[in-house]
C-alpha positions as CSV (number, residue, x, y, z in Angstrom):
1,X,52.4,142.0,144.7
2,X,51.5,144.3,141.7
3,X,52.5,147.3,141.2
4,X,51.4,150.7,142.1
5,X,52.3,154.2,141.5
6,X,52.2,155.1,144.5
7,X,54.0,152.2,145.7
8,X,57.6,154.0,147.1
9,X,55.4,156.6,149.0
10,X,54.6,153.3,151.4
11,X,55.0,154.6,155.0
12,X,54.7,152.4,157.8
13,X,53.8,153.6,161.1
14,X,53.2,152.0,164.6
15,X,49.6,151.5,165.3
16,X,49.1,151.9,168.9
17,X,46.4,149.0,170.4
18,X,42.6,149.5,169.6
19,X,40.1,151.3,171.6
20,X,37.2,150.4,170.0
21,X,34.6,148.2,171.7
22,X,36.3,145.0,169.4
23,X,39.4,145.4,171.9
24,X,38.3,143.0,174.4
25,X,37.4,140.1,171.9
26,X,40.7,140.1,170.0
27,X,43.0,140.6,173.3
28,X,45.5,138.4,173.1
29,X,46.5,136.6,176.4
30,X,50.1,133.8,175.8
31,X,49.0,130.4,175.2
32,X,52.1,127.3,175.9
33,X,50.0,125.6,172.9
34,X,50.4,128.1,170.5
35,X,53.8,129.0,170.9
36,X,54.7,125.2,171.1
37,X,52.7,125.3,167.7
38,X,55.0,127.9,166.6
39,X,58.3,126.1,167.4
40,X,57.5,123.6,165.4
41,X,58.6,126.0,162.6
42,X,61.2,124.9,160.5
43,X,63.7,126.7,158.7
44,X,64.9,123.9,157.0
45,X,61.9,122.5,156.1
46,X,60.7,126.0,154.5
47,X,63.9,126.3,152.5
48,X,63.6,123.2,150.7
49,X,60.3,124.4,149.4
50,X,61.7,127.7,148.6
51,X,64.5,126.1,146.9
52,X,62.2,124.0,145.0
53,X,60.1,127.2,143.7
54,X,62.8,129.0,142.6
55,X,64.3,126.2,140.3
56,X,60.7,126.2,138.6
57,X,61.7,129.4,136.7
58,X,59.5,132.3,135.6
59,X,55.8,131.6,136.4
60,X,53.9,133.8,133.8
61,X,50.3,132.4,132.3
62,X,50.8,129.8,130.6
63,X,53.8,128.8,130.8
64,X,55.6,125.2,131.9
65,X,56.5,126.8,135.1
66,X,53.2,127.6,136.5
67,X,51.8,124.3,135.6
68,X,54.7,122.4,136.5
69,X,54.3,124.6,140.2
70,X,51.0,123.9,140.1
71,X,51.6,120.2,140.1
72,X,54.3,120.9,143.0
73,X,52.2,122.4,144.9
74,X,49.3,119.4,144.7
75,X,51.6,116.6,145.3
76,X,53.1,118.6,148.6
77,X,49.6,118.7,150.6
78,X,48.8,115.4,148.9
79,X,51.9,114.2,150.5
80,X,50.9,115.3,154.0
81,X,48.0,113.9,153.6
82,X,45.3,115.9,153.0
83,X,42.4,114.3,151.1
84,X,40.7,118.3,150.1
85,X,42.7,119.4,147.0
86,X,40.3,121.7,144.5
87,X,41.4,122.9,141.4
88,X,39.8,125.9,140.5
89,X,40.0,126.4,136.8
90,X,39.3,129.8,134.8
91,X,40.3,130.6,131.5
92,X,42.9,134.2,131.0
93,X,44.0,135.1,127.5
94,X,43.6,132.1,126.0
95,X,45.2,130.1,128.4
96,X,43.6,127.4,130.9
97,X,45.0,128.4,134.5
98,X,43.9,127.2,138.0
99,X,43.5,128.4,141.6
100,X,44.6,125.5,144.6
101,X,42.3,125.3,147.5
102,X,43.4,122.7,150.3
103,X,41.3,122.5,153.0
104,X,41.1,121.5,156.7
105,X,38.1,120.9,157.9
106,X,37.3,122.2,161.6
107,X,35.8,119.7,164.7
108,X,33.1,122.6,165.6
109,X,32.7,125.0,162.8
110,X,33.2,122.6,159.6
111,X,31.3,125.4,157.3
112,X,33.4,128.4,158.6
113,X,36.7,129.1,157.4
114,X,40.3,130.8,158.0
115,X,41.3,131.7,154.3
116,X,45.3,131.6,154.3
117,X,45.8,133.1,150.6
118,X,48.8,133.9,148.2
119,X,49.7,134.0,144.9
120,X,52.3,131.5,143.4
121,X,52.6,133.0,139.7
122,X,55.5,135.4,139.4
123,X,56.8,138.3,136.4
124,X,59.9,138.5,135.0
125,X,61.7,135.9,137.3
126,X,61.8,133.4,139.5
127,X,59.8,135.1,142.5
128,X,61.7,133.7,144.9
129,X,60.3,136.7,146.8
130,X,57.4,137.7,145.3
131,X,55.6,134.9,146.1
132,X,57.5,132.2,146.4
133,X,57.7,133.1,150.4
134,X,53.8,133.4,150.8
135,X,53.3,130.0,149.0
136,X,56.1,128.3,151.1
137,X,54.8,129.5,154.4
138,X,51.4,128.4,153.8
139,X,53.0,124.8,153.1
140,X,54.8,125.0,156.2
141,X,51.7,125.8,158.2
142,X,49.7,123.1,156.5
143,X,52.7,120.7,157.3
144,X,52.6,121.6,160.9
145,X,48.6,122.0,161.2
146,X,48.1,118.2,159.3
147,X,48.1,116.5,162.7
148,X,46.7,119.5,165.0
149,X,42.7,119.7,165.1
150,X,41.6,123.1,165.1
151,X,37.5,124.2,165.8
152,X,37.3,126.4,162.6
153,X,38.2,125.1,159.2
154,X,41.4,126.5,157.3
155,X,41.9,126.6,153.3
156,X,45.0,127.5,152.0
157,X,44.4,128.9,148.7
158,X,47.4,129.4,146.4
159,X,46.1,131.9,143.1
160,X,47.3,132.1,140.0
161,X,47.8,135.6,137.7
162,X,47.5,137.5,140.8
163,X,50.7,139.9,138.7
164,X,48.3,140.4,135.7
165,X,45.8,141.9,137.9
166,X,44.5,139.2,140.6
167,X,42.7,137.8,138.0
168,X,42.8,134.4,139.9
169,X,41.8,135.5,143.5
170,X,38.6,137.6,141.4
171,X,37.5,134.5,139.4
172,X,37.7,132.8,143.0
173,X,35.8,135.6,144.7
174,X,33.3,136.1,142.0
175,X,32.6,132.4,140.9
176,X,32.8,130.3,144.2
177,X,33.1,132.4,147.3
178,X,30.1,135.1,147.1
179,X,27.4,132.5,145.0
180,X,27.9,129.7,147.4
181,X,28.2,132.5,150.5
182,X,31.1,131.1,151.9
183,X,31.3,131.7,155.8
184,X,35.1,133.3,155.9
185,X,35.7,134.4,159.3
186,X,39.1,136.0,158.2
187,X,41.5,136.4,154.9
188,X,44.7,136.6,155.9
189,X,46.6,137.3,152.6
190,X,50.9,137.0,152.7
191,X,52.5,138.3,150.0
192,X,56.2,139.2,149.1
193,X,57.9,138.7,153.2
194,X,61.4,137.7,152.6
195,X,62.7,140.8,153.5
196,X,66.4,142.2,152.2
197,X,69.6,140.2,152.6
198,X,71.9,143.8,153.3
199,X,69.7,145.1,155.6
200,X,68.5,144.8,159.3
201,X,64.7,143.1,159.0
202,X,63.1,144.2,162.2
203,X,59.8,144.7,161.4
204,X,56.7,143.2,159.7
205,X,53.9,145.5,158.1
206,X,50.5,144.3,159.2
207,X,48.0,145.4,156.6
208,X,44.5,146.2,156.9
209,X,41.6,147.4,155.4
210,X,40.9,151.4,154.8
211,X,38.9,151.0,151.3
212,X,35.6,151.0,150.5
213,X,33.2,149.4,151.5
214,X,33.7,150.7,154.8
215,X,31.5,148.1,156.5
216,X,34.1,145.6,157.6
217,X,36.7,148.5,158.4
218,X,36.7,148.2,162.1
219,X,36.7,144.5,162.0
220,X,39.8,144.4,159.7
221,X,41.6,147.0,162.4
222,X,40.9,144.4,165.0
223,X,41.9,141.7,163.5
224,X,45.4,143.7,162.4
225,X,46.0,144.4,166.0
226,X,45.6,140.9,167.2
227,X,48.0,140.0,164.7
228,X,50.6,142.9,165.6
229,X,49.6,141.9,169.7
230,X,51.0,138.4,168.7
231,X,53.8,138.9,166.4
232,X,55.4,140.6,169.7
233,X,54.4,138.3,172.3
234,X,55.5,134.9,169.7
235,X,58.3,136.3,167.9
236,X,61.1,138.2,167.8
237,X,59.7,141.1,165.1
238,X,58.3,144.4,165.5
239,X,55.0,145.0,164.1
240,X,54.4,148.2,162.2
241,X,50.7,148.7,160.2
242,X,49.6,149.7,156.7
243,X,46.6,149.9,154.6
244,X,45.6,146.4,152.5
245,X,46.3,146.9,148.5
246,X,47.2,145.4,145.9
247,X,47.1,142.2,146.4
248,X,44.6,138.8,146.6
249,X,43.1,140.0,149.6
250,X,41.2,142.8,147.5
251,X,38.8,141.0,145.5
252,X,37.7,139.5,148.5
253,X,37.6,142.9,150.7
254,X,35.2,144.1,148.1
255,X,33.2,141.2,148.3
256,X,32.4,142.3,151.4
257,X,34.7,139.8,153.9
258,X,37.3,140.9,156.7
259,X,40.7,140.9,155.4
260,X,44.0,141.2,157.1
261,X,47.5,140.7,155.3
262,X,51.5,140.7,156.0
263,X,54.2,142.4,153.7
264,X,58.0,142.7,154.3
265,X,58.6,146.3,155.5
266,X,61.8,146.7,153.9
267,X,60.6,146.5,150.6
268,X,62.8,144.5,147.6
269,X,64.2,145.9,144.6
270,X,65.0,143.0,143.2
271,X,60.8,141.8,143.2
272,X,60.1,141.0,139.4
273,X,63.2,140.9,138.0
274,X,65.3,138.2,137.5
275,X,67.3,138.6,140.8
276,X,64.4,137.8,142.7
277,X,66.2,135.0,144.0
278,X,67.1,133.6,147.8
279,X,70.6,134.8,147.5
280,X,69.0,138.3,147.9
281,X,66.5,137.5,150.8
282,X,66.8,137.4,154.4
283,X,65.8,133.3,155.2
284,X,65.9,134.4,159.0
285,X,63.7,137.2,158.3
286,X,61.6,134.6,156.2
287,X,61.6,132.0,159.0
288,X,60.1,134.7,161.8
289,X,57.3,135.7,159.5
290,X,56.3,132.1,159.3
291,X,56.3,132.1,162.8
292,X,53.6,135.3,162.8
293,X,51.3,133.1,160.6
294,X,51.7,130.3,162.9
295,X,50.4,131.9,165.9
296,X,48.1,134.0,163.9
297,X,46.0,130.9,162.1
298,X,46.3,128.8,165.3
299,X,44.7,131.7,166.8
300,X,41.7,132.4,164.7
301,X,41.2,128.9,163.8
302,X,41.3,127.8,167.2
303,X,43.8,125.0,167.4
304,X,43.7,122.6,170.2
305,X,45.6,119.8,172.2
306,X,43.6,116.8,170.9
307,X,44.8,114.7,174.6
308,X,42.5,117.9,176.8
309,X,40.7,119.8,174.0
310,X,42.4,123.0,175.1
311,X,44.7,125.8,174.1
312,X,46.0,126.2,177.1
313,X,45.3,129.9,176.9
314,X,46.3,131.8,180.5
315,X,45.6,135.4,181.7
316,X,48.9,137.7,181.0
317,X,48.8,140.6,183.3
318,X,52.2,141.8,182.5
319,X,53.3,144.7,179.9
320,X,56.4,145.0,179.0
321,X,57.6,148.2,176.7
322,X,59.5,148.3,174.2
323,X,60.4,145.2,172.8
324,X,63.2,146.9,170.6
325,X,65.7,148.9,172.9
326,X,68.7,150.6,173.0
327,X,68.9,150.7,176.6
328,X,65.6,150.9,179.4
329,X,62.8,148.4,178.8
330,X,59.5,148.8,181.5
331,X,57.8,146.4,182.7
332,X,54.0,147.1,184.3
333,X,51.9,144.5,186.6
334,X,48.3,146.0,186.3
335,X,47.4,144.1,189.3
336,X,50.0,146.2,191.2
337,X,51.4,142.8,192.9
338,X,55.1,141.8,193.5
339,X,56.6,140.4,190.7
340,X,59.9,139.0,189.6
341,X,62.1,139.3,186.8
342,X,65.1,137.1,185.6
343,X,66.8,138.0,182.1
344,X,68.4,135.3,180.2
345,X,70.6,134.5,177.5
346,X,69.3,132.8,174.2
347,X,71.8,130.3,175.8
348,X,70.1,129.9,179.1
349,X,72.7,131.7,181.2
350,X,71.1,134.4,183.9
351,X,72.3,137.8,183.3
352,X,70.3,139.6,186.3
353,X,66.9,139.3,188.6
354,X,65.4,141.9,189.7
355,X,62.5,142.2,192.8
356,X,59.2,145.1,192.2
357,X,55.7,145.6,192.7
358,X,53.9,147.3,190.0
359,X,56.4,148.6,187.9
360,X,59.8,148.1,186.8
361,X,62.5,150.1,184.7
362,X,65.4,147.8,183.8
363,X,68.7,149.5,182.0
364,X,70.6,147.1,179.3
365,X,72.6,149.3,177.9
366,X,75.5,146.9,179.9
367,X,74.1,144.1,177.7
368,X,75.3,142.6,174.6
369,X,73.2,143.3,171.2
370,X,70.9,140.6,170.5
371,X,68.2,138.6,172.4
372,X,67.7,138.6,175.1
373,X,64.8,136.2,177.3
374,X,62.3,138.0,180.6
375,X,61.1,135.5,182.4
376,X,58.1,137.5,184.9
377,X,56.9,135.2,187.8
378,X,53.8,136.4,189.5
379,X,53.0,136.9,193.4
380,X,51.3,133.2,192.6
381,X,54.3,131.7,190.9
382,X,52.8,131.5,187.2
383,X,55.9,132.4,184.9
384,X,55.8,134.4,181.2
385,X,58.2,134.5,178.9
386,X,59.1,137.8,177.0
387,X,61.8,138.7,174.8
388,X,63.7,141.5,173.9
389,X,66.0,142.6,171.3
390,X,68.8,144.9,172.5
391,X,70.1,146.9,169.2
């Protein structure tokens, strides 16, 4: 991400749920699909990649390292098999640099697209960090999404010389997207989410847009709280909100498109130096993130069981508050039926089960620190999985 003066002024702060007239199209109900979607991310898998960015050195315009990632990042989705691979060319100082755009194309909305975008050019180091996490996460999701059909199209678009100003995402923007009014339904920008290896990473910042023009505002917030909604119910991070800046999501928010974005909440000290390496990252931190953009693109892309055309999507009429305890979690039935809960270990042992009808307070301050699995079964016998994180 480039800089900004006011950069170490960042404050993140909760944002409660929306309660404009959007709120009822981006609810977010559990869908088994989606989450099965999302365990098919793999830590392993994403470290490789990551592995393989960092060795390719500092990635300024230019130089080897940015072609030679370039040409990485080609032969990956070329490897999985997809057949879309653009090169979008543009000329910066002198030197010949290029934008990717891969591209899935949807069963129902082929001409409407979920932008996934980040930047894989990095200043004064490696960029492990800043981006090599963005650009390894969007290969995981591409990985995983190869053999899923989804009713919108996806391109992930990796830009170049986003540090030197997002002069790739602008010549993207300005020479492709707005003349050939491409239909983006969201751009959903991840930039710099690796977190910090000495510290605890509990939280992801959900950015959206507060800038002028003001249009697409209350479409941005909307889409920002569906993606805060399911980094709770999918994952084991807190969601926290900020405004969008600074990154390739802007050229396009000024465009005039609905942008939404993810950046680490603890924020690096080591992004653009030469430490910007894994060593000082936090790969579990890095691994829950790509779970956010997992259920976030299967989400607003629509992904679907090929064998019943479905998403398996099901009504959710529990609440359950907070997700980040010391002590007394709540649980809420809003049809104000009886209920049943049974907390689990992350090994599958029962700790407790508990009998209400409405509303529930459960006290964990007996518990060990960690995770901890709420399993709710309705009056009708549908079960929903929740989980908590006892600190």
């Amino acid at each position: 991400m480039i800089d900004h003066s006011y950069k170490i002024l960042r404050i993140t702060f909760l944002l409660l749920l929306a309660t404009c007239p959007l709120e009822s199209v981006f609810s977010q109900t559990y869908s088994s699909f989606v989450d099965s979607l999302v365990s098919l991310v793999r830590q392993d898998s994403m470290m490789v990649n990551l592995k393989t960015f960092e060795s390719l050195g500092v990635k300024s315009p230019g130089s080897a390292a940015l072609t030679n990632t370039a040409n990485w990042i080609e032969a990956y989705y070329s490897s999985l098999g997809y057949e879309i691979i653009q090169r979008d060319s543009f000329n910066y100082n002198g030197k010949q640099l290029c934008n990717l755009i891969i591209e899935k194309t949807g069963t129902e909305t082929p001409d409407k697209f979920v932008y996934l975008t980040s930047h894989y050019d990095t200043k004064n180091g490696p960029g492990a960090n800043d981006n090599g996490s963005g650009t390894i996460i969007l290969m995981e999701i591409a990985r995983i999404l190869k053999a899923i059909p989804t009713k919108t199209s996806i391109r992930f678009c990796h830009f170049s010389a986003e540090e030197n100003g997002l002069i790739g995402s602008s010549h993207y923007v300005n020479s492709i997207a707005v003349p050939q009014r491409t239909d983006i339904k969201i751009v959903f920008n991840i930039d710099e989410v690796g977190g910090i290896k000495t510290e605890p990473n509990l939280f992801i910042t959900c950015e959206r847009d507060e800038s002028a023009p003001t249009s697409n505002n209350t479409v941005s917030a909307a889409y920002t709280d569906s993606l805060m909604t399911m980094t709770e119910l999918y994952t084991t991070l807190q969601a926290k909100t900020y405004m969008a800046y600074g990154s390739d999501y802007v050229p396009f928010q000024e465009a005039g498109y609905i942008i939404t974005g993810l950046y680490e909440s603890n924020e690096s000290s080591f992004v653009h130096t030469a430490n910007d390496k894994i060593i000082n990252m936090d790969t579990n931190y890095l691994f829950n993130v790509g779970q956010v953009v997992m259920c976030a693109t299967a989400e607003w892309a629509s992904a679907y069981d090929i064998s019943t055309g479905f998403n398996h999507i099901k009504y959710d009429p529990f609440k359950l508050w907070p997700t980040i305890t010391h002590h007394l979690i709540t649980i809420s039935n809003n049809l104000l039926e009886p209920f049943e809960v049974s907390l689990f270990s992350t090994s599958g042992a029962l700790l407790s089960q508990h009998h209400a009808t409405g509303k529930l307070t459960i006290n964990l301050s007996g518990y060990s620190k960690g995770m901890v699995l709420v399993r709710i079964k309705s009056a009708n016998g549908e079960s929903f999985i929740k989980k908590v994180i006892i600190i």
